[in-house]
N, C-alpha and C positions, 0 to 999 in steps of 0.2 A: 384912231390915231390922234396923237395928240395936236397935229396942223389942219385939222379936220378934212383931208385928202382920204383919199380911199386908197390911192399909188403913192410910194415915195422910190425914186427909181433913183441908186447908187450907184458905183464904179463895184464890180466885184473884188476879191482879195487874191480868190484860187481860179486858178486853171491848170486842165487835165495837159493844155495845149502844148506845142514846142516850147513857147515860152516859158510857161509855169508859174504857179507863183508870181505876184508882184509885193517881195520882203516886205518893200517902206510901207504897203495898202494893207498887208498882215499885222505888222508892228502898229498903225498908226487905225486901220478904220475897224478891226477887226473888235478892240474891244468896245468902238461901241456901235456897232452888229448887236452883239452879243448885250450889251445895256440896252439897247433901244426896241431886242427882240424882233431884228431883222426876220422875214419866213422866207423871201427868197432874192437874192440876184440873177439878174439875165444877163449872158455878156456874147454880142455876137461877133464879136471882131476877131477870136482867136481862130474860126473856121472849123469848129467840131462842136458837137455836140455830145454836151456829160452834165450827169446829176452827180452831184459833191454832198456828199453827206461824209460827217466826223466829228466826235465827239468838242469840238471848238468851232464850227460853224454853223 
C-alpha cells in the first residue's frame, strides 16, 4: 500500500442489512474503492453477517 500500512480500514458502501445501502457512501466512496483497489470492507454495526460481491464492488 501506498501509506505503507498493511490495513486501511474504511466506512463500507453496501449492506445486505434492514438499512441497506448508504446512496451518498455509493455515489461518493465507491469510485474510489474501486481506484484505490479496495479487497475488502468490514462493517459490524448493521447486526448480520454477508459477503457482497458484484460486479462494482
Amino acid at each position: 500500500m501506498q501509506n505503507g500500512k498493511l490495513w486501511l480500514i474504511i466506512h463500507t458502501v453496501r449492506s445486505g442489512g434492514i438499512h441497506g445501502d448508504t446512496q451518498e457512501l455509493v455515489k461518493r466512496l465507491l469510485p474510489i474503492h474501486q481506484a484505490n483497489n479496495v479487497d475488502i470492507c468490514i462493517n459490524g454495526h448493521g447486526h448480520c453477517l454477508e459477503q457482497v460481491s458484484s460486479g462494482d464492488t
